[in-house]
mmCIF entry with sequence, helices, sheets and N, C-alpha, C, O atoms, coordinates in Angstrom:
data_MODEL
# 
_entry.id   MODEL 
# 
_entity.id                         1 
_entity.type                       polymer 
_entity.pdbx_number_of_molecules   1 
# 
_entity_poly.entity_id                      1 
_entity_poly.type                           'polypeptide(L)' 
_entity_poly.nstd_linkage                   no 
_entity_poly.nstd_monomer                   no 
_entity_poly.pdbx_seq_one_letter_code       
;(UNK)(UNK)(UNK)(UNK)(UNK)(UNK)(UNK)(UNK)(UNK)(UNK)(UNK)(UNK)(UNK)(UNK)(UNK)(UNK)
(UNK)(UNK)(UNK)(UNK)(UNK)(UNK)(UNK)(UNK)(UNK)(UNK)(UNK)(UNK)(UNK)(UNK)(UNK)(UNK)
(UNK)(UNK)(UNK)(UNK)(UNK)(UNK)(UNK)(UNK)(UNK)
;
_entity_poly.pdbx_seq_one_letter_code_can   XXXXXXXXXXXXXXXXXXXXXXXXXXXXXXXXXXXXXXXXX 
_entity_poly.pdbx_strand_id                 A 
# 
loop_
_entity_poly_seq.entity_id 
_entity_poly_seq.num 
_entity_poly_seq.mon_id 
_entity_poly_seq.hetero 
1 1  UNK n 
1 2  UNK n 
1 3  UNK n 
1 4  UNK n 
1 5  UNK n 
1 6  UNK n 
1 7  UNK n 
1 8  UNK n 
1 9  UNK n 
1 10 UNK n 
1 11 UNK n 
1 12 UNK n 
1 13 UNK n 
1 14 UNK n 
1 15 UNK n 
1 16 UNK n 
1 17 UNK n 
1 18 UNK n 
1 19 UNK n 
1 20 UNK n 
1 21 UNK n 
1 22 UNK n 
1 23 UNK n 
1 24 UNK n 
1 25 UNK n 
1 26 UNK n 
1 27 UNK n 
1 28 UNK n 
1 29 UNK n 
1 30 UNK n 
1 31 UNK n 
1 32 UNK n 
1 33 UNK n 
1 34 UNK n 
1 35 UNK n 
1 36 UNK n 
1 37 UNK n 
1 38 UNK n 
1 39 UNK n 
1 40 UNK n 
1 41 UNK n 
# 
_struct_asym.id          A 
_struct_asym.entity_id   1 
# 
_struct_conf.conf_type_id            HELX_P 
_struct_conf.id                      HELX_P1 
_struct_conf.pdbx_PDB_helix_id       AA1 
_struct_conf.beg_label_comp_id       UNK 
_struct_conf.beg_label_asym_id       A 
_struct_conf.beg_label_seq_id        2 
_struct_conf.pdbx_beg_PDB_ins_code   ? 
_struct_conf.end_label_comp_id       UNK 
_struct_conf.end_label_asym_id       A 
_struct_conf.end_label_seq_id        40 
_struct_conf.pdbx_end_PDB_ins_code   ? 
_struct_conf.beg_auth_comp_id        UNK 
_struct_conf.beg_auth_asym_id        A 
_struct_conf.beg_auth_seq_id         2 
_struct_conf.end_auth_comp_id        UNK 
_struct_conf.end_auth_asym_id        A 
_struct_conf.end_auth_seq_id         40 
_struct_conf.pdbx_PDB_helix_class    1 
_struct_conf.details                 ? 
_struct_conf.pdbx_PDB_helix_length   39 
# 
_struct_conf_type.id          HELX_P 
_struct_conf_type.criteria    ? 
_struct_conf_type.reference   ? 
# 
loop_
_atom_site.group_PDB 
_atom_site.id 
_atom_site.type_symbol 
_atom_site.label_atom_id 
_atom_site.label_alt_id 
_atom_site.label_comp_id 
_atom_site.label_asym_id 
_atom_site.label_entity_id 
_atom_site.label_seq_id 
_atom_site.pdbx_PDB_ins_code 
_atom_site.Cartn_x 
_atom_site.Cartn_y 
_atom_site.Cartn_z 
_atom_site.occupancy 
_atom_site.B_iso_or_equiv 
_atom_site.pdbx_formal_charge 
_atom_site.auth_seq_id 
_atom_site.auth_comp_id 
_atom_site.auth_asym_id 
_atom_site.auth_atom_id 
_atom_site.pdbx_PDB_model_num 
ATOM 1   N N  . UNK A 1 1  ? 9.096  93.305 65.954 1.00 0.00 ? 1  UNK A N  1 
ATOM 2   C CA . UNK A 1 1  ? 9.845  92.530 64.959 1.00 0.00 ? 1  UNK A CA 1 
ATOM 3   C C  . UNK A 1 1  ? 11.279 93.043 64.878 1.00 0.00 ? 1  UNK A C  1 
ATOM 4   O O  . UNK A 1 1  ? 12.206 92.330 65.261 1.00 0.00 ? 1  UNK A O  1 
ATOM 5   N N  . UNK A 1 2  ? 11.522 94.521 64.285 1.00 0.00 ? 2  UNK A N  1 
ATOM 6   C CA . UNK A 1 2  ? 12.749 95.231 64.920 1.00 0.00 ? 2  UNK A CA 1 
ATOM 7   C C  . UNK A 1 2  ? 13.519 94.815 66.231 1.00 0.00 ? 2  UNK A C  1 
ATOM 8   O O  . UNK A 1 2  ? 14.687 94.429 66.193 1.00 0.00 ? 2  UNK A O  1 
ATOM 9   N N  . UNK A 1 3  ? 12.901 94.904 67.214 1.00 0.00 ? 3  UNK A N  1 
ATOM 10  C CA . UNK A 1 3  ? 13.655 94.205 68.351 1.00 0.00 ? 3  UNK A CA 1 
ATOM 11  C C  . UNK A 1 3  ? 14.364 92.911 68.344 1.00 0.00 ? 3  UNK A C  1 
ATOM 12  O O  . UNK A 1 3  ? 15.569 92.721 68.178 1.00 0.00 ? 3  UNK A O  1 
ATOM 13  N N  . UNK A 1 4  ? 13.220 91.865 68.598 1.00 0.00 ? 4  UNK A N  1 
ATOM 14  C CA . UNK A 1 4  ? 14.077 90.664 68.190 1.00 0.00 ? 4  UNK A CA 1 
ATOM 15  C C  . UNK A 1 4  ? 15.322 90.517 66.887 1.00 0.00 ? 4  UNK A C  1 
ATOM 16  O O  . UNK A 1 4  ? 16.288 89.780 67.085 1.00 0.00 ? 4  UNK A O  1 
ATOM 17  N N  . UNK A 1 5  ? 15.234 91.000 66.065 1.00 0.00 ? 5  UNK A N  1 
ATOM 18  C CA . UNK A 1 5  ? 16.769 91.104 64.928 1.00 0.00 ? 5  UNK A CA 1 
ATOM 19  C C  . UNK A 1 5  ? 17.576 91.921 66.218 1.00 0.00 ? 5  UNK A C  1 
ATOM 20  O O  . UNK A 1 5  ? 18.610 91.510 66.746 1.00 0.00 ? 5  UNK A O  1 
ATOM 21  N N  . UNK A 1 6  ? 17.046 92.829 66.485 1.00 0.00 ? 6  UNK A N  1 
ATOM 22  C CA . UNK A 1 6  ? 18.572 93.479 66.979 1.00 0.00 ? 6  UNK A CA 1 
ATOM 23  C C  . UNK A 1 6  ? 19.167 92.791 68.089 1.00 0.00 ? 6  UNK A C  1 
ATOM 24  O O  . UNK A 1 6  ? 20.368 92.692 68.341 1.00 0.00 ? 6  UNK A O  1 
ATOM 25  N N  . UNK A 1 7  ? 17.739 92.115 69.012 1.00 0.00 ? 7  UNK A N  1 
ATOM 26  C CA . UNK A 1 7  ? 18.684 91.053 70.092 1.00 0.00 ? 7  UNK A CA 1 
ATOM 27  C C  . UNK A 1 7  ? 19.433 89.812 69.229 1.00 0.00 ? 7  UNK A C  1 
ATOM 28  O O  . UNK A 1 7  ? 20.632 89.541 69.302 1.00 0.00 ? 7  UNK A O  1 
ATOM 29  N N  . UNK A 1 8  ? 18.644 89.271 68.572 1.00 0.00 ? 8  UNK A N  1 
ATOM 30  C CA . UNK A 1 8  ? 19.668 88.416 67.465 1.00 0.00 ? 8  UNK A CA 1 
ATOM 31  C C  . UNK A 1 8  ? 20.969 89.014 66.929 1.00 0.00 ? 8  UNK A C  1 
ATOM 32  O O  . UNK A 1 8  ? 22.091 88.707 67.332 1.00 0.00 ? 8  UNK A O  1 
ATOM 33  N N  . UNK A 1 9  ? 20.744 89.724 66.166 1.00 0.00 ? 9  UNK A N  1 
ATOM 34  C CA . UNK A 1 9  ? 22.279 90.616 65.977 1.00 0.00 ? 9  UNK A CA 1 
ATOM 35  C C  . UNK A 1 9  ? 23.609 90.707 67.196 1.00 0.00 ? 9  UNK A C  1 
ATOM 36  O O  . UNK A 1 9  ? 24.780 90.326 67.217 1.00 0.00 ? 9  UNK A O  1 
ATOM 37  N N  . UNK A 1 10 ? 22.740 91.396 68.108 1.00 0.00 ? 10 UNK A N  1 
ATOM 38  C CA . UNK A 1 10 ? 23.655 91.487 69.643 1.00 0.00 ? 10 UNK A CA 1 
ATOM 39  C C  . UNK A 1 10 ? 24.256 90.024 69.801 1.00 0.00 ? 10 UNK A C  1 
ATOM 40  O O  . UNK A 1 10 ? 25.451 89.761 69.668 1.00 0.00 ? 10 UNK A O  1 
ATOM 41  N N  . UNK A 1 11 ? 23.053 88.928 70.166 1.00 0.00 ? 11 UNK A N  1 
ATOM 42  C CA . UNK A 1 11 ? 23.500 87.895 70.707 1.00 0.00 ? 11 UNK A CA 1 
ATOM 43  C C  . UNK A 1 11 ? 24.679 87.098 69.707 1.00 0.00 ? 11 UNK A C  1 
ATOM 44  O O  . UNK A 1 11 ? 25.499 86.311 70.179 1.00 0.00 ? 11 UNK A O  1 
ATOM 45  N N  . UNK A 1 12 ? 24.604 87.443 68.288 1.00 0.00 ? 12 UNK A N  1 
ATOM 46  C CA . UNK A 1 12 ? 25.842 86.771 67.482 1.00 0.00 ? 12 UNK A CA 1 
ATOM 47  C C  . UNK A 1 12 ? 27.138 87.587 67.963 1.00 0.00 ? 12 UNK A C  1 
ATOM 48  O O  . UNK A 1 12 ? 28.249 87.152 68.265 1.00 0.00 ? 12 UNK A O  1 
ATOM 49  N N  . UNK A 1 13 ? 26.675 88.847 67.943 1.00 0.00 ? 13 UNK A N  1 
ATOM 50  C CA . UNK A 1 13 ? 28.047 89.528 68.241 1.00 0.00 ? 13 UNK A CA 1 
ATOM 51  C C  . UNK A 1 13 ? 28.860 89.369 69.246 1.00 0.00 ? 13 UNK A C  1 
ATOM 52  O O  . UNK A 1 13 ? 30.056 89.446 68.961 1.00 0.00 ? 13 UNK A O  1 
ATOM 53  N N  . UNK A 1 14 ? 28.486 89.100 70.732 1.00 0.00 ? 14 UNK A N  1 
ATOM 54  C CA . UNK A 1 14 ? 28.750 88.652 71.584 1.00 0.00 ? 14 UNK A CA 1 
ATOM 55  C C  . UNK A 1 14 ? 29.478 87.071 71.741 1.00 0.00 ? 14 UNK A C  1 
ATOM 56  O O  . UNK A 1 14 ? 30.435 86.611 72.364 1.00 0.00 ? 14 UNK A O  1 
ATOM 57  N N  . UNK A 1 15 ? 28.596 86.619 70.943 1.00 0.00 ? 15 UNK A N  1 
ATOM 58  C CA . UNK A 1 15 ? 28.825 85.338 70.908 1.00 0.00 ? 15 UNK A CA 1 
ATOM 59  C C  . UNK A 1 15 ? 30.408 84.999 69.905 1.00 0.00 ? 15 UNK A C  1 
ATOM 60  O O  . UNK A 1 15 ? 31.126 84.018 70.098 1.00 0.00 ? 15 UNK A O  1 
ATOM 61  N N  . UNK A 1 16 ? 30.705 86.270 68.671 1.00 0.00 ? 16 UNK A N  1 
ATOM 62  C CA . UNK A 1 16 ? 31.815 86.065 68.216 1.00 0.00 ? 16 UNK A CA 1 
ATOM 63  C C  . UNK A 1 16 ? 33.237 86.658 69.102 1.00 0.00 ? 16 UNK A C  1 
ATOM 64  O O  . UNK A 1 16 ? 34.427 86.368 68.976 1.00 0.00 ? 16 UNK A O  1 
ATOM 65  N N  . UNK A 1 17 ? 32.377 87.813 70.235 1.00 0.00 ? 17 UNK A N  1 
ATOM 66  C CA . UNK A 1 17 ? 33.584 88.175 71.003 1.00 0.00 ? 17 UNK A CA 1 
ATOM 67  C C  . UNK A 1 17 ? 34.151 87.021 71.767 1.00 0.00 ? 17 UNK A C  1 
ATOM 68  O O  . UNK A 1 17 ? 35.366 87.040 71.963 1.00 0.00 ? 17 UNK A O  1 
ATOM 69  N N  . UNK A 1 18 ? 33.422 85.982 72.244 1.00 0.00 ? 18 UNK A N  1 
ATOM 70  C CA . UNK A 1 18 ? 33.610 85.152 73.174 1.00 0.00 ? 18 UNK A CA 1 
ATOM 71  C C  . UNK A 1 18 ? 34.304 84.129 72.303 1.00 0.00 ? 18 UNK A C  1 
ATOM 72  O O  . UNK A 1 18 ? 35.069 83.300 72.795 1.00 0.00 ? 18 UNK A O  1 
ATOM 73  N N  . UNK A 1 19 ? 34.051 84.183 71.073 1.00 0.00 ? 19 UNK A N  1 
ATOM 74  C CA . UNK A 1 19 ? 35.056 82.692 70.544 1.00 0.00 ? 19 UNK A CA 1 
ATOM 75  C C  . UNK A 1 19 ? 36.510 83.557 70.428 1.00 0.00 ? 19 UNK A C  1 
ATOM 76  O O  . UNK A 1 19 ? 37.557 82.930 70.590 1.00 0.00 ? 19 UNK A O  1 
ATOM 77  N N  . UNK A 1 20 ? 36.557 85.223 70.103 1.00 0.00 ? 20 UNK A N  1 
ATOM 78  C CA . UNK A 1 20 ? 37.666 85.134 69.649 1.00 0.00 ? 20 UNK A CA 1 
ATOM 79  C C  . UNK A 1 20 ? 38.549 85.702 70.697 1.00 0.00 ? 20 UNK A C  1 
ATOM 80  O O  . UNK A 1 20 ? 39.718 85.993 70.444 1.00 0.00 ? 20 UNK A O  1 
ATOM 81  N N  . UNK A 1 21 ? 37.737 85.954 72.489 1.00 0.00 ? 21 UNK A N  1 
ATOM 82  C CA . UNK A 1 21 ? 38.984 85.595 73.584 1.00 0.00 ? 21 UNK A CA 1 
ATOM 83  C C  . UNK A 1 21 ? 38.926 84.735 74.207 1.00 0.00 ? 21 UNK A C  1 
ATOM 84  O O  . UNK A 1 21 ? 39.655 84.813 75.196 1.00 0.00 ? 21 UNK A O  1 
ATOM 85  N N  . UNK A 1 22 ? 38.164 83.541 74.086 1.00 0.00 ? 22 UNK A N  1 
ATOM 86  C CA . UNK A 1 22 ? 37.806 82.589 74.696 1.00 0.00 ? 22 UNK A CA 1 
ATOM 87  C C  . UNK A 1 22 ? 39.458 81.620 74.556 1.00 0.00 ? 22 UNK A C  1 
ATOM 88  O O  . UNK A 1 22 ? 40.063 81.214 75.548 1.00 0.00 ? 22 UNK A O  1 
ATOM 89  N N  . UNK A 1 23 ? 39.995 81.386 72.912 1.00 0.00 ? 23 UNK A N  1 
ATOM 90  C CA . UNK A 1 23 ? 41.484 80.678 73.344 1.00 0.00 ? 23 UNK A CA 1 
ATOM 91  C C  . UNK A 1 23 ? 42.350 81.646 74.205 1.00 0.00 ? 23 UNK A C  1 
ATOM 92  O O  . UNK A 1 23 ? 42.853 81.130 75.203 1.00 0.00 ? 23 UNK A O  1 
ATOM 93  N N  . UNK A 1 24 ? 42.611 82.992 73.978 1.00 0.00 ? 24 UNK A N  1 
ATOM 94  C CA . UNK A 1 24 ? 43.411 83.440 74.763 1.00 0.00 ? 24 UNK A CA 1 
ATOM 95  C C  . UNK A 1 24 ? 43.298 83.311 76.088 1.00 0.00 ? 24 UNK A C  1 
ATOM 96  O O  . UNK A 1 24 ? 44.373 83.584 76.623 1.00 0.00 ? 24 UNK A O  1 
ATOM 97  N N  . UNK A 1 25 ? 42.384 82.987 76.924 1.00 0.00 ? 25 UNK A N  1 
ATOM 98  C CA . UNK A 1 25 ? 42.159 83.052 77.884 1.00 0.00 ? 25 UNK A CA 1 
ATOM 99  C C  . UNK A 1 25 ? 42.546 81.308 78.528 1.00 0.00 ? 25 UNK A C  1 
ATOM 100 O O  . UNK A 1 25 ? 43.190 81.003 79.532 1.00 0.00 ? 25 UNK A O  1 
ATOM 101 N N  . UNK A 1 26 ? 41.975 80.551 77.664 1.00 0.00 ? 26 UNK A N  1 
ATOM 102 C CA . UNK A 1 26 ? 42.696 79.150 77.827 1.00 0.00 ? 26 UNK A CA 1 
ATOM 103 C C  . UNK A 1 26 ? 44.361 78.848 77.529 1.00 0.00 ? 26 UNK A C  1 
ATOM 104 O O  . UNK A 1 26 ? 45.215 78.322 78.242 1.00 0.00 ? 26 UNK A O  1 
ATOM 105 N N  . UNK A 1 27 ? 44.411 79.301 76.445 1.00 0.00 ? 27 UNK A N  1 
ATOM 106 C CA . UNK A 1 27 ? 46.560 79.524 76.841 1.00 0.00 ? 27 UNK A CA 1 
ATOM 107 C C  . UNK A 1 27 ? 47.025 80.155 77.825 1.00 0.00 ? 27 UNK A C  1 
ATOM 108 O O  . UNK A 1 27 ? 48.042 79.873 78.459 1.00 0.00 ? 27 UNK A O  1 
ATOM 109 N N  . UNK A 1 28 ? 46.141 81.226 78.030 1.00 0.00 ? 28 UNK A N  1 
ATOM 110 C CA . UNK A 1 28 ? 47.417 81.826 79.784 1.00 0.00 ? 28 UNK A CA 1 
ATOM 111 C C  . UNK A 1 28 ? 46.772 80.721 80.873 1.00 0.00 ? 28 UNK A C  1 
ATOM 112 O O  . UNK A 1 28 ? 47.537 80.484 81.808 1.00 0.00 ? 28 UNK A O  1 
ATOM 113 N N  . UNK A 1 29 ? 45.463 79.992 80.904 1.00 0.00 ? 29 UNK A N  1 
ATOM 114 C CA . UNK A 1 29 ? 45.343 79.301 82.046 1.00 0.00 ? 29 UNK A CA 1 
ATOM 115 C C  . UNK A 1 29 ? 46.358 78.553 82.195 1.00 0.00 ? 29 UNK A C  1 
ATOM 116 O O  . UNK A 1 29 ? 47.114 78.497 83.165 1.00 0.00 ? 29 UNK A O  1 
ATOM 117 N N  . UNK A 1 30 ? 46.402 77.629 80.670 1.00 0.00 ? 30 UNK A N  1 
ATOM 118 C CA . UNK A 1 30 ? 46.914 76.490 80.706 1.00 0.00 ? 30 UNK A CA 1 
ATOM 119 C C  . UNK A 1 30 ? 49.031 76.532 80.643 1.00 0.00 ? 30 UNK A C  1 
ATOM 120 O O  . UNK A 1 30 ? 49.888 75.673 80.854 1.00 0.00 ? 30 UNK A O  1 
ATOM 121 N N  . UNK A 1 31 ? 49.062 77.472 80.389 1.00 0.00 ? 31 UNK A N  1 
ATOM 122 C CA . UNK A 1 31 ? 50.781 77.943 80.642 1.00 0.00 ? 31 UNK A CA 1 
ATOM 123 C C  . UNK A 1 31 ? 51.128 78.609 81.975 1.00 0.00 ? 31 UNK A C  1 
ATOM 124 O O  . UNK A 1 31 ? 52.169 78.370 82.586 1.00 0.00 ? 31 UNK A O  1 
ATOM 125 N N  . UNK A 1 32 ? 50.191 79.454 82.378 1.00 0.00 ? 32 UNK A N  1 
ATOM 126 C CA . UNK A 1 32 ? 49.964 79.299 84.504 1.00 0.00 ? 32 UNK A CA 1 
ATOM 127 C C  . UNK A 1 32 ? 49.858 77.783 84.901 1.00 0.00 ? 32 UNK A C  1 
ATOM 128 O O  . UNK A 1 32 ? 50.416 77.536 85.970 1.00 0.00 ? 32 UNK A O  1 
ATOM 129 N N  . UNK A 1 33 ? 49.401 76.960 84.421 1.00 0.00 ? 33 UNK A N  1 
ATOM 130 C CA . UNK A 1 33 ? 49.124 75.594 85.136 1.00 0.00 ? 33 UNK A CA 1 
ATOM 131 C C  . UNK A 1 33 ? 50.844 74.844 85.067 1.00 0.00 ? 33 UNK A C  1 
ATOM 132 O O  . UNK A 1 33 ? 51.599 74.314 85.883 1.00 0.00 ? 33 UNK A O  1 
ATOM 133 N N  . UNK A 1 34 ? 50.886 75.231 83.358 1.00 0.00 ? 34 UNK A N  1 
ATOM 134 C CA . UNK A 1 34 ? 52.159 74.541 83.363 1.00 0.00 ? 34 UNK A CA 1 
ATOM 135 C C  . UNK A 1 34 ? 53.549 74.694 84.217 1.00 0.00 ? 34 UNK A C  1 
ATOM 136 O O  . UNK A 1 34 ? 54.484 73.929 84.452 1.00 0.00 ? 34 UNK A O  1 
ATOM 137 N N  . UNK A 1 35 ? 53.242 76.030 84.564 1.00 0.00 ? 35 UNK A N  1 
ATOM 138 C CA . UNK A 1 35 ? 54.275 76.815 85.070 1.00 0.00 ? 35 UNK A CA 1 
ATOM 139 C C  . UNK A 1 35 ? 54.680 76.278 86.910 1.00 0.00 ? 35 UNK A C  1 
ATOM 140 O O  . UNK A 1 35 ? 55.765 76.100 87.464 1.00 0.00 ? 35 UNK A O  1 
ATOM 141 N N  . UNK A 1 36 ? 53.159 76.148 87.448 1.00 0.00 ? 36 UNK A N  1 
ATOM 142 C CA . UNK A 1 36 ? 52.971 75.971 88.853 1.00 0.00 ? 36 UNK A CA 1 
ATOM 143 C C  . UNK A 1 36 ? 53.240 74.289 88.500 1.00 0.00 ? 36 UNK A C  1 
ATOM 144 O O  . UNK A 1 36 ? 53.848 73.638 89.350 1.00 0.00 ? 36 UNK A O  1 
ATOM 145 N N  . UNK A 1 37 ? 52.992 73.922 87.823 1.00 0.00 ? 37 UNK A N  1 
ATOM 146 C CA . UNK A 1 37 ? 53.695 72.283 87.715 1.00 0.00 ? 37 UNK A CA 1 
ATOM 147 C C  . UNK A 1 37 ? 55.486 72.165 87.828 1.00 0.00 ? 37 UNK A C  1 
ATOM 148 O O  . UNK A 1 37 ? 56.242 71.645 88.649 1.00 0.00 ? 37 UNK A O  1 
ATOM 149 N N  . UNK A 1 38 ? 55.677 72.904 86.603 1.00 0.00 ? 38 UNK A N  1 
ATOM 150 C CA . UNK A 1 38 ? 56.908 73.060 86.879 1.00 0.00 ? 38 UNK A CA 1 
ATOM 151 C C  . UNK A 1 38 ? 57.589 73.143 88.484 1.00 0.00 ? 38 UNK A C  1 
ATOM 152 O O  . UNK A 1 38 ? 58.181 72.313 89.174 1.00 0.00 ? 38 UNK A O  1 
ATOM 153 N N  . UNK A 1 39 ? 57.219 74.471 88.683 1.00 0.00 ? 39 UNK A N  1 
ATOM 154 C CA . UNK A 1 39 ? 57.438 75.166 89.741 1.00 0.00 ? 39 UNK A CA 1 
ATOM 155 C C  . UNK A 1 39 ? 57.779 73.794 91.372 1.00 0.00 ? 39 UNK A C  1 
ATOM 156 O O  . UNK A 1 39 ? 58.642 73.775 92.249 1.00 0.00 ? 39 UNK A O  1 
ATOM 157 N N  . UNK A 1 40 ? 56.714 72.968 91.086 1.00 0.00 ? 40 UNK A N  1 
ATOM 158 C CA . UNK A 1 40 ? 56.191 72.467 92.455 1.00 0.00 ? 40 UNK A CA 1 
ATOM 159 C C  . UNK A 1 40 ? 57.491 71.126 92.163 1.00 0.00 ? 40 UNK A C  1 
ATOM 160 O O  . UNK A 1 40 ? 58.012 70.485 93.076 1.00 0.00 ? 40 UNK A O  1 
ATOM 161 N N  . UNK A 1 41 ? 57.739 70.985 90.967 1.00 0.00 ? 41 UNK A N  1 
ATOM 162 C CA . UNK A 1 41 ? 58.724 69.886 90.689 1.00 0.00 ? 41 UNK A CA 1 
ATOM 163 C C  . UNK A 1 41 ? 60.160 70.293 91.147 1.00 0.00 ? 41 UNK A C  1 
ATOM 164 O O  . UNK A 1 41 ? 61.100 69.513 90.997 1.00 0.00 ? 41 UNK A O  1 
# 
């Protein structure tokens, strides 16, 4: 019973690391994209 909470626990925690680099990681894609757009113009 102990176990499962703590994989529950883990799996939220994880799950809040991922929302809170998940935008950073989409703004540098998407400002690299913009950039090589630029670039190719």
């Amino acid at each position: 019973m102990s176990d499962t909470h703590m994989i529950g626990l883990y799996a939220t925690f994880v799950f809040m690391i991922i929302l809170a680099v998940f935008p950073y990681f989409v703004i540098k894609y998407v400002k690299k994209r913009g950039r090589d757009r630029i670039t190719k113009e």
